[in-house]
FIDONU-418192 format. One record per atom (N, C-alpha, C): x, y, z; residue in three letters. Coordinates in steps of 0.05 Angstrom, whole numbers, plus 5000, padded with zeros to 4 digits. Layout:
% residues N
XYZALA...
//
This chain:
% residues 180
877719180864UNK877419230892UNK877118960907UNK879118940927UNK879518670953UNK877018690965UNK875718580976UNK874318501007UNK875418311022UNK875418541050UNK877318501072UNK875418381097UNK876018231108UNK874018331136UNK876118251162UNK875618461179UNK878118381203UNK876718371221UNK876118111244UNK875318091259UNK876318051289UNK874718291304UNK876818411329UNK875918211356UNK876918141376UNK875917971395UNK877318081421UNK877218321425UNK878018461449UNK875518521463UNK876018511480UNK872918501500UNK873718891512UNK876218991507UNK877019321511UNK876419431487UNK874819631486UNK875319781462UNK877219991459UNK879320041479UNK880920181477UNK884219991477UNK883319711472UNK885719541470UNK887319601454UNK890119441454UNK891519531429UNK890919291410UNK889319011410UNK889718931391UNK886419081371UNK885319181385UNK882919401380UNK884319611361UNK885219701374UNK886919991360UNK888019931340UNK889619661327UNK890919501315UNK888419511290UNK886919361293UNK884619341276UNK883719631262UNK882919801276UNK882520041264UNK883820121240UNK887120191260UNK888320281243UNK888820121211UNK888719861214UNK889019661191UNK886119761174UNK883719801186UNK880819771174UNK881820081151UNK882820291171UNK883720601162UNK886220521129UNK887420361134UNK889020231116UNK888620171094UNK886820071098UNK885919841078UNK883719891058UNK882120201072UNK880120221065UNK879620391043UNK882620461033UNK883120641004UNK882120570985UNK882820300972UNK881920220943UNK880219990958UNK879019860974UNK877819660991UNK875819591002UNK873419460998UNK872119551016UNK871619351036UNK872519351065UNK872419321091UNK870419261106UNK870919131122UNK867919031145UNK869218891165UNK869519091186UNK870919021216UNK868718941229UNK868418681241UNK867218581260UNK868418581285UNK867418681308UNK867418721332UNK866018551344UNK867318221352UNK865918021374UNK865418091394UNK865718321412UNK864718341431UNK862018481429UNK860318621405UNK858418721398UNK856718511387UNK857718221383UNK855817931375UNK854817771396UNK852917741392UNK851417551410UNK853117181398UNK855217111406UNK854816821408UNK854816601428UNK853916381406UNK854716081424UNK856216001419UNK857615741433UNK859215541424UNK858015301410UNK859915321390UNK859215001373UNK858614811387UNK856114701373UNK855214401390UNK856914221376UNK858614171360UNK859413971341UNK858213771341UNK855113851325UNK853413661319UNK853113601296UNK854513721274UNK855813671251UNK852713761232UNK851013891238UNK848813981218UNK849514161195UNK851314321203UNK853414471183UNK854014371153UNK855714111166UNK857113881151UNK854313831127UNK851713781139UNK850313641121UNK847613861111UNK848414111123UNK846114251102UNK848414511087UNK851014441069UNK851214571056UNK853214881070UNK853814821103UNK855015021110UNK853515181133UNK851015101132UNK848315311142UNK849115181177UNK848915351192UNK849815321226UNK846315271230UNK847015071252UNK844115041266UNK843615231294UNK845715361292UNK845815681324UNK845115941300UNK842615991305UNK842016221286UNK842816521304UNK844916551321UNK845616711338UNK846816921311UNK847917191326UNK848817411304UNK851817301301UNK852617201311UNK855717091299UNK854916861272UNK853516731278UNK852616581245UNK852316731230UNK850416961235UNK850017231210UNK852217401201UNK853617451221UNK856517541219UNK859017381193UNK859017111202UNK861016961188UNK859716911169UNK857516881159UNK855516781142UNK855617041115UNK855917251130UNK856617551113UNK858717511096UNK860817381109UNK863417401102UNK865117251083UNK862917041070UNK863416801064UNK864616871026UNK863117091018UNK864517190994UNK867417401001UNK868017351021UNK870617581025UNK872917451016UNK875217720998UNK877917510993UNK879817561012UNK879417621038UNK881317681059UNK880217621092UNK881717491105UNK880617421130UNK882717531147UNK882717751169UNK884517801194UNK883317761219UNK884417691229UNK883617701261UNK885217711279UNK883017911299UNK885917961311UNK885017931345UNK886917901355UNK886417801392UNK888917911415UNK887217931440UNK889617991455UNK891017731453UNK893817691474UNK894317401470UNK893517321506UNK893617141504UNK893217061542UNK894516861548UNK895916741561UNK897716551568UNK898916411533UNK899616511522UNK900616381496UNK898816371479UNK897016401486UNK894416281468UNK892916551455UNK890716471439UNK887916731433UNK886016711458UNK884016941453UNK883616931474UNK880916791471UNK879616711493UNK876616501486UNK874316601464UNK874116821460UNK872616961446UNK873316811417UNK875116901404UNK876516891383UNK876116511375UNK878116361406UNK877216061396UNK874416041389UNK872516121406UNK868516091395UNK868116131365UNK869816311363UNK869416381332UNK869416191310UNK872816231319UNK874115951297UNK872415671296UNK872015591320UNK870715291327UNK866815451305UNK866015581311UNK863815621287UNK863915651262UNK866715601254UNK867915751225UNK867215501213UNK867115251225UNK866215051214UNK864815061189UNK862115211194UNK860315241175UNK861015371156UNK862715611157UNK863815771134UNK865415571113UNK866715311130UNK869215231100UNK867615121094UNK865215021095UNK864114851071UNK863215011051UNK863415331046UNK863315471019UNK864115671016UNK865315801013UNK867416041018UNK869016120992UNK868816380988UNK871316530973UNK873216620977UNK873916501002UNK876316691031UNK879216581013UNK880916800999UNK884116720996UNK886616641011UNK885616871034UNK888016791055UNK886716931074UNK888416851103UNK888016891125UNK890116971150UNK890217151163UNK892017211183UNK889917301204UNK892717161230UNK892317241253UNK893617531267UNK893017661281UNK894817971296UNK894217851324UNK895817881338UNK896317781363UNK898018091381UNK896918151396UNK898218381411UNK899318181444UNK901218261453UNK902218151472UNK904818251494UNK904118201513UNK905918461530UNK908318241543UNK909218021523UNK911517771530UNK913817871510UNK915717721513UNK917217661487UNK915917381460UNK916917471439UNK915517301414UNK917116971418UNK918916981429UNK920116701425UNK917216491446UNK916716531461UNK914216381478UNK912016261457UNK911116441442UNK908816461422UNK908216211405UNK910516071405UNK910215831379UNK907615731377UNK906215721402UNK903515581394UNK900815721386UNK901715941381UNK899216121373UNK899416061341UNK901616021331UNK903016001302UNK902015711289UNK902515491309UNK901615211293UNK898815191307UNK897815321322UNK894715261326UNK892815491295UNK894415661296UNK893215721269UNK893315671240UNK896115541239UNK896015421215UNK894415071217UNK893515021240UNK891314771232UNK889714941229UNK888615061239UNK885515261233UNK885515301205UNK887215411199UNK886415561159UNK887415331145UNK889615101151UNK889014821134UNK887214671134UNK883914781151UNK881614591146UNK880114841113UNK881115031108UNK880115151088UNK882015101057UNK882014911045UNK882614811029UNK884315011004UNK882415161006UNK883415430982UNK884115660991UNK886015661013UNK886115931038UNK888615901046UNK890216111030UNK892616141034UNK892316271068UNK895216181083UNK896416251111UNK897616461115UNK896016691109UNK898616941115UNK900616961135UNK900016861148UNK902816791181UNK899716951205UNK902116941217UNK901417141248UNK902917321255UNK901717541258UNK904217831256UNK903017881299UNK905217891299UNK905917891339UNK906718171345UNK904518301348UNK905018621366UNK906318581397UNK909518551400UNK910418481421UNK909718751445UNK910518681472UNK911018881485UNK908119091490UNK906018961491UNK903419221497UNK903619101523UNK904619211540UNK903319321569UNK901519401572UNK900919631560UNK899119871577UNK897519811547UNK894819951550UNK892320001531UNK893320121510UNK894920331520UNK895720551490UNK898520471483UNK898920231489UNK901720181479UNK902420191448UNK900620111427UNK901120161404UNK900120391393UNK897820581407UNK897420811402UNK899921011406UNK901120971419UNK904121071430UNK906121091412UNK907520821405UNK908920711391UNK909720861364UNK912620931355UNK913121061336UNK912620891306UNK913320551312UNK912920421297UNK910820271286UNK908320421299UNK906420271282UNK905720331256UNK905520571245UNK906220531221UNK907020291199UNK909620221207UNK910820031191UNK910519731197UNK907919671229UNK907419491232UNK904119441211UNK902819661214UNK899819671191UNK901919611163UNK902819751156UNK904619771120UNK905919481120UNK906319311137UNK908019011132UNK905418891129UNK903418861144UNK901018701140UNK899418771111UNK898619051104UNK898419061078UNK899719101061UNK901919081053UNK904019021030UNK904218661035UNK903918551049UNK903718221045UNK900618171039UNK899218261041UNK896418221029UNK896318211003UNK897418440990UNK897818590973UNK899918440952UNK900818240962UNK903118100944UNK901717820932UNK902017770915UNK901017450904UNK902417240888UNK
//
């Protein structure tokens, strides 16, 4: 049995990169056992990059519930996350995160890592959501890059609740998990 943890950074709980999560958590949670974090239900800060991390072993000097959160997670062999997109980018939530993850690579069991990006553009725009995350998971040494899977086209809230093809958008994300 995997441990998964997919962490959601929609400030809507009826978003689609929300709904996205679920359905992946519903997925995944057969032979698996799962732990969806919902950032908008964490109390955090932003990194002081005061580097105390660096020198006690990983330990955050912001004892906020997002340290307890990531700090949970640190034996997991799977990392998702997932965000609306906003001008090309994740959305601020999600960066706070990452920028605290600091403290996680200094000890971690995490294998790999993907991003889910929901977005109501076309995918050719996106390139920079793609190389801003592959620096992020090349500061984790032993943490394969599962890519970034791009839920094009959400307009509306229930746009992937709608959608005939989400199905086979949850089944591509775990059948590449699922491969080694």
């Amino acid at each position: 049995m995997s441990k998964y943890a997919i962490i959601s950074s929609s400030f809507r709980g009826n978003s689609n990169s929300y709904k996205i999560c679920k359905a992946l958590e519903e997925a995944l949670s057969l032979n698996n056992e799962v732990k969806l974090i919902n950032l908008v239900k964490v109390e955090m800060n932003f990194c002081l990059g005061c580097g105390y991390c660096e020198h006690n072993k990983g330990v955050c000097i912001r004892k906020d519930s997002l340290y307890l959160a990531l700090d949970s997670i640190r034996d997991y062999d799977y990392v998702i996350f997932a965000s609306p997109m906003y001008y090309g980018e994740i959305c601020g939530q999600l960066k706070t995160c990452f920028d605290r993850m600091n403290s996680v690579i200094q000890n971690n069991s995490i294998k790999k890592m993907a991003l889910i990006c929901s977005c109501a553009g076309p995918l050719e725009e996106k390139s920079i959501i793609k190389e801003s995350f592959n620096i992020f998971v090349d500061n984790f040494k032993s943490c394969k890059n599962q890519g970034v899977y791009i839920y094009p086209s959400a307009f509306m809230p229930n746009s992937f609740a709608n959608d005939k093809n989400q199905e086979g958008f949850i089944n591509k994300i775990v059948s590449d998990f699922k491969e080694e």
